[in-house]
Residue frames as a rotation matrix with the C-alpha (Angstrom) as fourth column:
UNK 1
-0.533 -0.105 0.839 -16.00
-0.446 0.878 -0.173 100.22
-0.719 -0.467 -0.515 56.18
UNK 2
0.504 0.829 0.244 -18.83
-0.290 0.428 -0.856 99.86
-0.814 0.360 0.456 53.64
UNK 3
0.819 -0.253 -0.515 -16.37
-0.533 -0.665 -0.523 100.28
-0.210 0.703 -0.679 50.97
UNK 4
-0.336 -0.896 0.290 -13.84
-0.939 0.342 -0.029 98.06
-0.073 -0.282 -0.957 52.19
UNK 5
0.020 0.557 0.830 -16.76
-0.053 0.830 -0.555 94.84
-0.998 -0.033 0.046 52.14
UNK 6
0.759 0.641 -0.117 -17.04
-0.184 0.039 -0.982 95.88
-0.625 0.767 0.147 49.17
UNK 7
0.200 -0.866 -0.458 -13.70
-0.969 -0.106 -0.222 95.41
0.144 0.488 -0.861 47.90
UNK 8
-0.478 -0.273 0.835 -13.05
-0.621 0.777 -0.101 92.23
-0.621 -0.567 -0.541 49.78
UNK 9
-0.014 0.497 0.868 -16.19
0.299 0.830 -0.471 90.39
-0.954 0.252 -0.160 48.34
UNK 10
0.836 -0.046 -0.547 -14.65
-0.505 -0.456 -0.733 91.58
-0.215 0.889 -0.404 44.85
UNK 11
-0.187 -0.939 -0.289 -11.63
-0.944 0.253 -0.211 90.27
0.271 0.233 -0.934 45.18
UNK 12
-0.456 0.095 0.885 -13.09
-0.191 0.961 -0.202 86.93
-0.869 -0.261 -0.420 46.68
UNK 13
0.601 0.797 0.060 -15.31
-0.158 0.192 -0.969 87.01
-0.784 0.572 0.241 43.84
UNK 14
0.654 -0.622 -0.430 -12.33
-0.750 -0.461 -0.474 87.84
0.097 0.633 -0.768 41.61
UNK 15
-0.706 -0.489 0.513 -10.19
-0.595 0.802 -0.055 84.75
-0.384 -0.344 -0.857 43.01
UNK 16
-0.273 0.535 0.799 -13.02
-0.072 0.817 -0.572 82.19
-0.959 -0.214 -0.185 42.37
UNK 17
0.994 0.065 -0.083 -13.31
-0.089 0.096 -0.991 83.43
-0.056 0.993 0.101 38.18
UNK 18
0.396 -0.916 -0.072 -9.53
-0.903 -0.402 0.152 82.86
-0.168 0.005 -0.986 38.54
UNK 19
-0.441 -0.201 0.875 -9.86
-0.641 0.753 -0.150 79.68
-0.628 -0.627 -0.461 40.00
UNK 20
0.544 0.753 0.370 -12.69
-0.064 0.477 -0.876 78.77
-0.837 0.453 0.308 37.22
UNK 21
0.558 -0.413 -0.720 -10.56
-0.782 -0.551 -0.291 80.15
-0.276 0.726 -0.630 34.65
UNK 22
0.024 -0.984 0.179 -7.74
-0.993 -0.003 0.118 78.17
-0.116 -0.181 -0.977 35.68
UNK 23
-0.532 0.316 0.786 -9.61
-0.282 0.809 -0.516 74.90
-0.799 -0.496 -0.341 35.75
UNK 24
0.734 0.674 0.084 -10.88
0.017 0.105 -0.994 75.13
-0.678 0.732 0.066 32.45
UNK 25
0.497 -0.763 -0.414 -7.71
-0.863 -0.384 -0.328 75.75
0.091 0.520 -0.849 30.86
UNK 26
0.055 -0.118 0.992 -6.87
-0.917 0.388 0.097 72.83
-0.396 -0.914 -0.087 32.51
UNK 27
-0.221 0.236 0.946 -8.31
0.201 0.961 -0.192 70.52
-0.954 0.148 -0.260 30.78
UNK 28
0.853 0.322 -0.410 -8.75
-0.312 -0.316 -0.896 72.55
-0.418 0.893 -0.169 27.13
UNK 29
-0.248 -0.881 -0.403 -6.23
-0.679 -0.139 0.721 70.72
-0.691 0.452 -0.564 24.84
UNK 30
0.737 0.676 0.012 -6.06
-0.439 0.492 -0.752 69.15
-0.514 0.549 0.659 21.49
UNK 31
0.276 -0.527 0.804 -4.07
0.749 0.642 0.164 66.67
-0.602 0.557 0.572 19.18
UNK 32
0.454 -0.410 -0.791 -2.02
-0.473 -0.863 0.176 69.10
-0.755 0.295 -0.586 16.94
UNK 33
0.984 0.066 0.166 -0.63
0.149 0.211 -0.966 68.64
-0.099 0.975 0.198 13.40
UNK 34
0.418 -0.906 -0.067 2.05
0.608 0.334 -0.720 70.90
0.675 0.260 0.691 14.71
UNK 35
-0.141 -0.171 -0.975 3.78
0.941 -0.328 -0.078 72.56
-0.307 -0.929 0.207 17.33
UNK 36
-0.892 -0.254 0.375 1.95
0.206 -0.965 -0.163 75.27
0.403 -0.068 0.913 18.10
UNK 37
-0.129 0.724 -0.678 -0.98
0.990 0.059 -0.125 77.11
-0.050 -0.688 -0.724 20.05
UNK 38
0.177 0.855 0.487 -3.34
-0.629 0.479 -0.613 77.84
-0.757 -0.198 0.622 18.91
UNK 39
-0.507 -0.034 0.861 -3.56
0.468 0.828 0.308 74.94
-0.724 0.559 -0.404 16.82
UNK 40
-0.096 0.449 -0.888 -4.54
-0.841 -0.514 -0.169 75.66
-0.533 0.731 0.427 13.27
UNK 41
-0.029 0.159 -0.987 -4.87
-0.779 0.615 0.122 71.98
0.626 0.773 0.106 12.11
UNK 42
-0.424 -0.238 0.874 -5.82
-0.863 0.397 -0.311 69.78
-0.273 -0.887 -0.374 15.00
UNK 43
-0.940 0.334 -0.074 -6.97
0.292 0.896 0.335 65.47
0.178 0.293 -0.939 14.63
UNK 44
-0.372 0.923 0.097 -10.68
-0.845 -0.380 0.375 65.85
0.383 0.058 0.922 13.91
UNK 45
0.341 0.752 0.564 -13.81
-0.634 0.627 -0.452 63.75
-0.694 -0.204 0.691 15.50
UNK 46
0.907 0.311 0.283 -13.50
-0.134 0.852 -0.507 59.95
-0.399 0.422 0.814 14.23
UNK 47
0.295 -0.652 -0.698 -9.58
-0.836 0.178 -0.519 59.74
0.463 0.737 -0.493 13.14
UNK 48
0.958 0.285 0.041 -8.87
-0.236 0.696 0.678 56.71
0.164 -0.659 0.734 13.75
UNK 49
-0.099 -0.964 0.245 -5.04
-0.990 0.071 -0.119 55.29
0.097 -0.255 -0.962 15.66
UNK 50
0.951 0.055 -0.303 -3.80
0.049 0.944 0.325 52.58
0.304 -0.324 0.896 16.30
UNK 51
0.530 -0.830 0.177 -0.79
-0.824 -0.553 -0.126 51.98
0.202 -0.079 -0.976 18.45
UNK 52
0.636 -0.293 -0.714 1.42
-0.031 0.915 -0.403 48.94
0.771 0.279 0.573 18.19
UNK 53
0.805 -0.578 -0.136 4.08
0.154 -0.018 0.988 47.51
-0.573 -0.816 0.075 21.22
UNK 54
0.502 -0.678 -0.537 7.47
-0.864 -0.356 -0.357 49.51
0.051 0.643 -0.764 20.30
UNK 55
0.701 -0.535 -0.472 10.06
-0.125 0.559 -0.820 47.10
0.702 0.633 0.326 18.84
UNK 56
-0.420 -0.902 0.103 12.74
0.146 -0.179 -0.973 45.78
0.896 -0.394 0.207 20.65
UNK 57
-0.631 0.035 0.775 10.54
-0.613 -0.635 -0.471 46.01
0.476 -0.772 0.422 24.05
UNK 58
-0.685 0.428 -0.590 8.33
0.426 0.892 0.152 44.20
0.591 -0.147 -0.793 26.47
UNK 59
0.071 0.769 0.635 5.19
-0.510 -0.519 0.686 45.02
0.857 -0.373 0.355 28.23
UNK 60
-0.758 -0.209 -0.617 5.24
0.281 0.750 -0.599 43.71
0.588 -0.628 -0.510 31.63
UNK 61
0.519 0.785 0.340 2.47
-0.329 -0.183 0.926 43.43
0.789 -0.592 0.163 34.49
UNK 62
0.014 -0.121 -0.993 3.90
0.580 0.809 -0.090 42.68
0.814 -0.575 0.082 38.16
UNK 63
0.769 0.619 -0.158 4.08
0.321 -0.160 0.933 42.95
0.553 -0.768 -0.322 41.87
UNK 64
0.672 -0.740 -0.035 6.86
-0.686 -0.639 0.349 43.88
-0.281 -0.211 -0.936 43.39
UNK 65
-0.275 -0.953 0.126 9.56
-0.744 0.294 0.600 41.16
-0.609 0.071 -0.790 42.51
UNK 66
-0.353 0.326 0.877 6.74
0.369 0.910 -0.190 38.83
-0.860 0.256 -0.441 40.98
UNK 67
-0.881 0.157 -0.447 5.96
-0.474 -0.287 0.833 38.87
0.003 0.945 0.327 36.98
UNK 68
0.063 0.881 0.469 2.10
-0.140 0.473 -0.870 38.03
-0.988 -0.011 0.154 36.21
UNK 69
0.730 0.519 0.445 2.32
0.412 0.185 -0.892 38.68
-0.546 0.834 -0.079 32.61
UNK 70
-0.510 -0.683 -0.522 5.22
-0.363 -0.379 0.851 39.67
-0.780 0.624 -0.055 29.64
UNK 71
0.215 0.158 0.964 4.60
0.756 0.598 -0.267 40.15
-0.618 0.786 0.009 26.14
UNK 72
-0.277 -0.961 0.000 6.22
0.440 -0.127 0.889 41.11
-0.854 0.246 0.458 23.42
UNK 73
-0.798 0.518 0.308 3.71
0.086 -0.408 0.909 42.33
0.596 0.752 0.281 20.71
UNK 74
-0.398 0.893 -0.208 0.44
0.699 0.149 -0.699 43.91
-0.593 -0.424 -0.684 21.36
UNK 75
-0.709 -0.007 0.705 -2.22
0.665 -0.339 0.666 46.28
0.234 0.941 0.245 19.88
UNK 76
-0.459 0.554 -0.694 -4.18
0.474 -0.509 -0.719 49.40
-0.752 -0.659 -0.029 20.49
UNK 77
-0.980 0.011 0.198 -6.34
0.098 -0.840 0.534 51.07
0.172 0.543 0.822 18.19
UNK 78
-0.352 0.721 -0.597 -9.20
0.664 -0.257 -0.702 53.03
-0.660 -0.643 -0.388 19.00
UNK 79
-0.210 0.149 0.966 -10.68
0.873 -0.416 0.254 56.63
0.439 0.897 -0.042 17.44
UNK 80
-0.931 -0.365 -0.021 -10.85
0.326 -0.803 -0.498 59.96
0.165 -0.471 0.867 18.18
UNK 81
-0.182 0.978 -0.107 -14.40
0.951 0.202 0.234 60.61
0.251 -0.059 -0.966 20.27
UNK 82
0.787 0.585 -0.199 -13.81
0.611 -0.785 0.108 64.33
-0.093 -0.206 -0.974 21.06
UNK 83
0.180 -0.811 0.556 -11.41
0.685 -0.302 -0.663 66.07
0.706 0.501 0.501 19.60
UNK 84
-0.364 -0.662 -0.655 -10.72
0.918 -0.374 -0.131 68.98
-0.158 -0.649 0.744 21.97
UNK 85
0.104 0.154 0.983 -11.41
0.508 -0.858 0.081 72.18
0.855 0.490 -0.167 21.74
UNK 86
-0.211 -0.326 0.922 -11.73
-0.093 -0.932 -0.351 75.45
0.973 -0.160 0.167 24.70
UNK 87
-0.258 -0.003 0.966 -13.10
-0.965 -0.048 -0.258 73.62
0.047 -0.999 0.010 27.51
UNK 88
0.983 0.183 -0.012 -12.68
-0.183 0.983 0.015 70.03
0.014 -0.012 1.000 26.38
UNK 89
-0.292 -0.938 -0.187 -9.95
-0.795 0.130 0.592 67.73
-0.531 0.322 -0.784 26.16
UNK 90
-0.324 -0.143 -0.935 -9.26
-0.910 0.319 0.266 65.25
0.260 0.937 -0.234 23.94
UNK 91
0.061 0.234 0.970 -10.68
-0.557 0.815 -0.161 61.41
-0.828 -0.531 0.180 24.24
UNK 92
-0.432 -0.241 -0.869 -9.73
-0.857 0.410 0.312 58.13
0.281 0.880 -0.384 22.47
UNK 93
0.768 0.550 0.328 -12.71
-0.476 0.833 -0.282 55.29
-0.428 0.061 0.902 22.43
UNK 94
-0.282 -0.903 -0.326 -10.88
-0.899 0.129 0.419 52.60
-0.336 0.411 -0.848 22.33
UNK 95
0.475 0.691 -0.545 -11.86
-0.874 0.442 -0.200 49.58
0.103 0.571 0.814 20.40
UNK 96
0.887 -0.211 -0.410 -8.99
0.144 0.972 -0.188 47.08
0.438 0.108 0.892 20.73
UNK 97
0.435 -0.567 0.700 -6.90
-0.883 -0.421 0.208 46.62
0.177 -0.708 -0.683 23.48
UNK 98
0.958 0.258 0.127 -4.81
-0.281 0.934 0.223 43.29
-0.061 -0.249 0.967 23.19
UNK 99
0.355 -0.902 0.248 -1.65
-0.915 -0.281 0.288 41.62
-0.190 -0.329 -0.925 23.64
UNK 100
0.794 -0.055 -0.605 0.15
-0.471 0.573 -0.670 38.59
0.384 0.818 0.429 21.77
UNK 101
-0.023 -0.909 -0.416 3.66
0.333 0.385 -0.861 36.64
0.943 -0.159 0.294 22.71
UNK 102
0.161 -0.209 0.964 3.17
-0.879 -0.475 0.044 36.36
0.449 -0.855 -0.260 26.28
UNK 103
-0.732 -0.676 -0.087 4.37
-0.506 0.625 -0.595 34.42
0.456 -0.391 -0.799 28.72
UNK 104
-0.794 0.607 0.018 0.93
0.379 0.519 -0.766 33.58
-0.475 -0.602 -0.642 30.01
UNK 105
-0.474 0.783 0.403 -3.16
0.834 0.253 0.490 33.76
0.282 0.568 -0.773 28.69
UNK 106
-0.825 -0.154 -0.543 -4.86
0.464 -0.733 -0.498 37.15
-0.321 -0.663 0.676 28.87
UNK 107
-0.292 0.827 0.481 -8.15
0.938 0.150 0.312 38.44
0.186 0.542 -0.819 27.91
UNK 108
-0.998 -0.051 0.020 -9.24
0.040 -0.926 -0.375 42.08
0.038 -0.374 0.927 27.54
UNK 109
-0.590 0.752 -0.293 -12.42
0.745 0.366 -0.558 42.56
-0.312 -0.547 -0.776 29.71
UNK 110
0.768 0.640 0.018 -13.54
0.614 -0.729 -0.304 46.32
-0.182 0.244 -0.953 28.75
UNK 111
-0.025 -0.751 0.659 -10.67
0.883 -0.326 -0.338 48.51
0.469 0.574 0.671 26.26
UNK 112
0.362 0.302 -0.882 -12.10
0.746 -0.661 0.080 51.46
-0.559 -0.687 -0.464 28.18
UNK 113
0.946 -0.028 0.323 -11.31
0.184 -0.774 -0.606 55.29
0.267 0.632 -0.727 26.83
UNK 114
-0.371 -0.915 -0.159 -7.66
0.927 -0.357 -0.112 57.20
0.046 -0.189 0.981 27.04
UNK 115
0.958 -0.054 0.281 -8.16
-0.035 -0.997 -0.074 61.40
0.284 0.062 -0.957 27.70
UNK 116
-0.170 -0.928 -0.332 -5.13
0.953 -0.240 0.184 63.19
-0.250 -0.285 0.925 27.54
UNK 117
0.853 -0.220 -0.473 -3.81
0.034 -0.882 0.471 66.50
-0.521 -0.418 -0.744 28.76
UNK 118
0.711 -0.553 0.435 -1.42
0.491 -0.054 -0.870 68.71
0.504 0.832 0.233 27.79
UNK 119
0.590 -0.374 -0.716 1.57
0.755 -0.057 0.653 69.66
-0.285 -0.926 0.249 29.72
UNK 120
0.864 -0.091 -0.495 2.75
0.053 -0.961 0.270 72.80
-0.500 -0.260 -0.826 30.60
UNK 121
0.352 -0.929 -0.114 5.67
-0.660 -0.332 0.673 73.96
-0.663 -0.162 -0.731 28.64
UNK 122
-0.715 -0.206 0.668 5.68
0.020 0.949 0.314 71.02
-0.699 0.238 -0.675 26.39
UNK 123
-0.418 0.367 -0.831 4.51
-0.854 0.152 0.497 69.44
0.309 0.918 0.250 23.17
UNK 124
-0.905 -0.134 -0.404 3.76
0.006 0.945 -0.327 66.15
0.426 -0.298 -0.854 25.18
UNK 125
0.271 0.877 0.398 0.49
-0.813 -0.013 0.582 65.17
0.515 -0.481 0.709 27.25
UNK 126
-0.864 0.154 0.480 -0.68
-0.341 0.523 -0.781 62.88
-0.371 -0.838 -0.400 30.26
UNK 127
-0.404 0.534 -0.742 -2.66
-0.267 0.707 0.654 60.05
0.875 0.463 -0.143 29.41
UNK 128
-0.503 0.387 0.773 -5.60
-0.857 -0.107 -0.504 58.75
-0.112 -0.916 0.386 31.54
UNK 129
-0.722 0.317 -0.615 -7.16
0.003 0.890 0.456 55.38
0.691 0.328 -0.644 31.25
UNK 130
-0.668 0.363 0.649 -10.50
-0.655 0.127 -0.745 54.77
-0.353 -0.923 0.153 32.08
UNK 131
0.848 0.524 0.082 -13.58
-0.456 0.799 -0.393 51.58
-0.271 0.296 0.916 32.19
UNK 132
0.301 -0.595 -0.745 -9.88
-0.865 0.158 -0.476 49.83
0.401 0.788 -0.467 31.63
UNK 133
0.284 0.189 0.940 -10.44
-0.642 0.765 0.040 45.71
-0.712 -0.615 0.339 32.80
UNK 134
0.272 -0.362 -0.892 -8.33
-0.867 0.309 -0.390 43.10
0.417 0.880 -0.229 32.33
UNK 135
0.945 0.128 0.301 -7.64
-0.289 0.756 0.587 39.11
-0.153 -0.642 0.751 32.81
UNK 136
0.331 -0.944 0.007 -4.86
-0.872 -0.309 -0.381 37.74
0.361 0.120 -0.925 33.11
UNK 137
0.895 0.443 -0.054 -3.80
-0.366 0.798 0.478 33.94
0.255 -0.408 0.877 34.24
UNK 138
0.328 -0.899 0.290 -1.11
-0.939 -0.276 0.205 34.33
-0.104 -0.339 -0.935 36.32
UNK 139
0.355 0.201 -0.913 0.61
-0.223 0.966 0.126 31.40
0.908 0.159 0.388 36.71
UNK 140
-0.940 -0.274 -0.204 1.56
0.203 0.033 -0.979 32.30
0.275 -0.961 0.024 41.02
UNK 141
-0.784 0.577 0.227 -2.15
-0.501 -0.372 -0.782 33.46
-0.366 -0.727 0.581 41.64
UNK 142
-0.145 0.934 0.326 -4.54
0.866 0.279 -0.414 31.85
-0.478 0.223 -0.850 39.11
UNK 143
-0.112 0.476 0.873 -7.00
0.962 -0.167 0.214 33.83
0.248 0.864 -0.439 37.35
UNK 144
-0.432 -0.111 -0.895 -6.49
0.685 -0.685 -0.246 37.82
-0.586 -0.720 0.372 38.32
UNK 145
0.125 0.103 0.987 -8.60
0.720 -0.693 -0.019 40.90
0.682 0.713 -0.161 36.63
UNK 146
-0.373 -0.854 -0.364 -7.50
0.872 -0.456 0.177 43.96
-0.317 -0.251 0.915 36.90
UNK 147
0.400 0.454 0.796 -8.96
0.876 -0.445 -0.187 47.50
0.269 0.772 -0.576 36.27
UNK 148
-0.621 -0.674 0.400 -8.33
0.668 -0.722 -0.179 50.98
0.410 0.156 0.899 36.00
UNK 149
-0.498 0.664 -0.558 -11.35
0.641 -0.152 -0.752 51.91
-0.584 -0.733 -0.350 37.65
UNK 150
0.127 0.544 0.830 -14.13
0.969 -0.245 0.012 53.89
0.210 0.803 -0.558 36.01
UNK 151
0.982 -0.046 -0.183 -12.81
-0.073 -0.987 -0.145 57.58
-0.174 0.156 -0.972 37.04
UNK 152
0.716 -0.693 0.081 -9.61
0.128 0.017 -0.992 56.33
0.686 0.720 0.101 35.58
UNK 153
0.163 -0.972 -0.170 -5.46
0.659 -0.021 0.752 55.84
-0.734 -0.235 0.637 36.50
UNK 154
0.448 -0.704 -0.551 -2.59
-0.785 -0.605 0.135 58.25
-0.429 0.372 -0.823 35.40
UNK 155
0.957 0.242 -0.159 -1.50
-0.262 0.495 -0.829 56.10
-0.122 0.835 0.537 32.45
UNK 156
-0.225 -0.966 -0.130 1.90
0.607 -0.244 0.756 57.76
-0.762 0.091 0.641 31.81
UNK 157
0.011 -0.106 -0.994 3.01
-0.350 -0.932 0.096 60.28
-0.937 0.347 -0.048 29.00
UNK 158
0.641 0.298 0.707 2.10
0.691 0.177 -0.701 60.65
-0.334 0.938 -0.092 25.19
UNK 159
-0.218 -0.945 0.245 5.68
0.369 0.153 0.917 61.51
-0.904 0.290 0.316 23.82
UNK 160
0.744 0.501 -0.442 4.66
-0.263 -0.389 -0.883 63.85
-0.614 0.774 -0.157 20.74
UNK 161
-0.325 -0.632 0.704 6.62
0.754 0.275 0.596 63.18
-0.570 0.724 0.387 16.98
UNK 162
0.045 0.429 -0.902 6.73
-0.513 -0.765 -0.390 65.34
-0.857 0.480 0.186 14.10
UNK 163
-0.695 -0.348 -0.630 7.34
-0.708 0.487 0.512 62.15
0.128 0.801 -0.584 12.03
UNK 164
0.125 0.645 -0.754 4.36
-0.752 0.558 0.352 60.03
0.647 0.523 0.554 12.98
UNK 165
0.040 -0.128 -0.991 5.89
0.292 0.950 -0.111 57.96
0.955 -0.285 0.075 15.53
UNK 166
0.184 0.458 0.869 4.19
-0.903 -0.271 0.334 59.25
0.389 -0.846 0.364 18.96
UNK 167
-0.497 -0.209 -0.842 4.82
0.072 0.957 -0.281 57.15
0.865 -0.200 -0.461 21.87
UNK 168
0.594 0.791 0.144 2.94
-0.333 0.080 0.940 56.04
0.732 -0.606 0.311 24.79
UNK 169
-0.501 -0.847 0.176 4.80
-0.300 -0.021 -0.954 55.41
0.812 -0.531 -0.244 27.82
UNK 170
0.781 0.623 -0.036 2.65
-0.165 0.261 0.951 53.40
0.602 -0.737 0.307 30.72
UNK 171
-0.708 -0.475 -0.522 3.59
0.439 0.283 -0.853 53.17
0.553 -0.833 0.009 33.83
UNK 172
-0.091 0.963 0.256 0.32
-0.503 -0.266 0.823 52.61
0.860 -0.054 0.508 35.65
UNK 173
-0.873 0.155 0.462 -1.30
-0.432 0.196 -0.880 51.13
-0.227 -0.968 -0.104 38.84
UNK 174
-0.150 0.850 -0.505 -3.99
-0.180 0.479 0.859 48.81
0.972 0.220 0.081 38.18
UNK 175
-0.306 0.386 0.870 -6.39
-0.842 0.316 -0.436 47.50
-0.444 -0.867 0.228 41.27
UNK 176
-1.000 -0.009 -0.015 -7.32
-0.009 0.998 0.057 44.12
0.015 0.057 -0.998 41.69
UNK 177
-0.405 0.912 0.064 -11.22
-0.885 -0.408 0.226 43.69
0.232 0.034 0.972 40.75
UNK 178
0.859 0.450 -0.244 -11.26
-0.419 0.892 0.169 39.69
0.294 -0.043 0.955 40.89
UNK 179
0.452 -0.561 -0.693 -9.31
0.012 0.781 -0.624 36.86
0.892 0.274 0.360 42.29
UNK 180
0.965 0.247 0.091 -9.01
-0.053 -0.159 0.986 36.42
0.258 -0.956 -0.141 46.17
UNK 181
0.634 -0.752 -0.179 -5.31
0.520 0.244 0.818 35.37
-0.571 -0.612 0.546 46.22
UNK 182
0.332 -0.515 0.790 -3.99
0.835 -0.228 -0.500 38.03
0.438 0.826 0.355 43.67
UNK 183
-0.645 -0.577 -0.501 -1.90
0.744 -0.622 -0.242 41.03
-0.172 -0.529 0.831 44.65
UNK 184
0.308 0.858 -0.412 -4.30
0.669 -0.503 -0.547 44.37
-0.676 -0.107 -0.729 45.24
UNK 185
0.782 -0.048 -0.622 -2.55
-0.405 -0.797 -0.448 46.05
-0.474 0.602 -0.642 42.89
UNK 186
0.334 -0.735 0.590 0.06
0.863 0.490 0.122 45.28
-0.379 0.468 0.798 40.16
UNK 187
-0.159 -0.480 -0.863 2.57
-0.228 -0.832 0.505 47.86
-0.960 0.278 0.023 38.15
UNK 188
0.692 0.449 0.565 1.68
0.498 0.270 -0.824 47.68
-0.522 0.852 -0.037 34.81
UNK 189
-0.187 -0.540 -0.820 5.15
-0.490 -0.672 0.555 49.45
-0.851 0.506 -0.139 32.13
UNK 190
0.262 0.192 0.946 5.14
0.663 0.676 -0.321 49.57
-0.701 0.712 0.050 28.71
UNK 191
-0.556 -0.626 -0.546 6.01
-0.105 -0.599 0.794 51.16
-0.824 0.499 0.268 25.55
UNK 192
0.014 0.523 0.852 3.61
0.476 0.746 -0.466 52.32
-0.879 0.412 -0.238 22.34
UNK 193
-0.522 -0.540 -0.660 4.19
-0.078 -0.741 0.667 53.43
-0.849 0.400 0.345 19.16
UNK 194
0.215 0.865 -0.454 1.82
-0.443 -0.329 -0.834 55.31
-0.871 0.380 0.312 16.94
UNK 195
-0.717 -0.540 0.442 1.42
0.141 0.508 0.850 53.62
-0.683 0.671 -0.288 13.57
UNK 196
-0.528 0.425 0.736 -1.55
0.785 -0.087 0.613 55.27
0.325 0.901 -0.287 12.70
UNK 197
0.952 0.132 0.276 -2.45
0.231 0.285 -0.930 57.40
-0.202 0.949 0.241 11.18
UNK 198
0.310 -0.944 0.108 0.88
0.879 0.328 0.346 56.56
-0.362 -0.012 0.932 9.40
UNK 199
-0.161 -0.719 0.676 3.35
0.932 -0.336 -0.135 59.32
0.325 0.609 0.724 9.03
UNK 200
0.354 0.724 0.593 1.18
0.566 -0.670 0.480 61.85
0.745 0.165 -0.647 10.64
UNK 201
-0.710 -0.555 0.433 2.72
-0.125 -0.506 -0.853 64.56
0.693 -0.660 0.290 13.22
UNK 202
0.431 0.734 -0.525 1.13
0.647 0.154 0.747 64.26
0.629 -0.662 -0.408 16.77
UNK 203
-0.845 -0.384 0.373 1.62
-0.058 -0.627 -0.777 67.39
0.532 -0.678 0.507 19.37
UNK 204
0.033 0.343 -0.939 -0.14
0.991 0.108 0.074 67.87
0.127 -0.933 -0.337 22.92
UNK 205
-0.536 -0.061 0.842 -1.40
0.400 -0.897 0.190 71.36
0.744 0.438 0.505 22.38
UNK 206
-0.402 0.856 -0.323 -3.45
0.735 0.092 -0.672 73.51
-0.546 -0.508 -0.666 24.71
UNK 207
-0.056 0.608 0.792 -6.33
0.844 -0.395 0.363 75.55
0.533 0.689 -0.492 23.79
């Protein structure tokens, strides 16, 4: 019997560095030069991006059947604030988070950060947005901000290139933070494409 406890609380013990294991892996991935893993050339601390709305597309913010906001050009660019490595992932400080040709007046409150993951099987990753707060002046609700809350929304997917031209894919949930007659939540799609740095391969590696 004594023998047998002992085995048990081994193998529980054995499950729970499994479980740690597994959870750290989790979240260990980096920006890649090129497909592969391990990465032997990954984006270092402080490169800096910038993504641009893709051509030929529109960003849109609404509720179900109602539009709050369209526009047709916009701009992201930010820098790399932790590159990744064995039990990090990757984070982009962003710096500028704005949006041009729209159909209505918009103001970005806090650019907040992007971390992204790397998915299984794939060269791609899962963007997170967080501290992401925005205004917006609807013209059905008035003045509405919007955030992403400070432990952050599932963004959408970071579309890897070996030519430089990563894309961002949103399709988010924002929460209402201001504005009593605005919808609690809005859908938020969109389309970005890397333009910097120009030309440069981008993979979603893990570590």
């Amino acid at each position: 019997m004594k023998y047998l406890k002992m085995f048990g609380l081994a193998a529980v013990a054995a499950v729970a560095l499994m479980a740690i294991a597994g959870a750290g892996s989790a979240s260990a991935t980096v920006l890649c030069h090129k497909a592969e893993s391990p990465c032997s050339q990954k984006w270092s601390f402080g490169t800096e991006t910038e993504f641009v709305v893709r051509p030929e597309t529109t960003a849109r913010w609404f509720s179900g059947i109602n539009t709050l906001m369209e526009c047709s050009s916009g701009d992201l660019k930010g820098s790399v604030t932790n590159a990744g490595g064995s039990s990090q992932t990757v984070v982009i400080g962003i710096n500028t988070f704005s949006w041009s040709s729209c159909n209505v007046g918009n103001t970005t409150l806090a650019p907040g950060e992007l971390e992204i993951h790397s998915i299984s099987g794939s060269t791609n990753g899962t963007a997170t947005l967080k501290g992401f707060t925005t205004k917006i002046e609807s013209i059905q609700y008035g003045t509405c901000v919007y955030t992403s809350g400070t432990t952050g929304a599932h963004l959408g997917t970071l579309v890897a290139s070996k030519t430089g031209q990563a894309i961002i894919q949103i399709e988010v949930v924002l929460t209402r933070k201001e504005g009593a007659l605005c919808p609690l939540t809005i859908e938020w799609w969109e389309e970005w494409t890397q333009t910097k740095p120009s030309e440069t391969p981008l993979f979603v590696e893990p570590v």
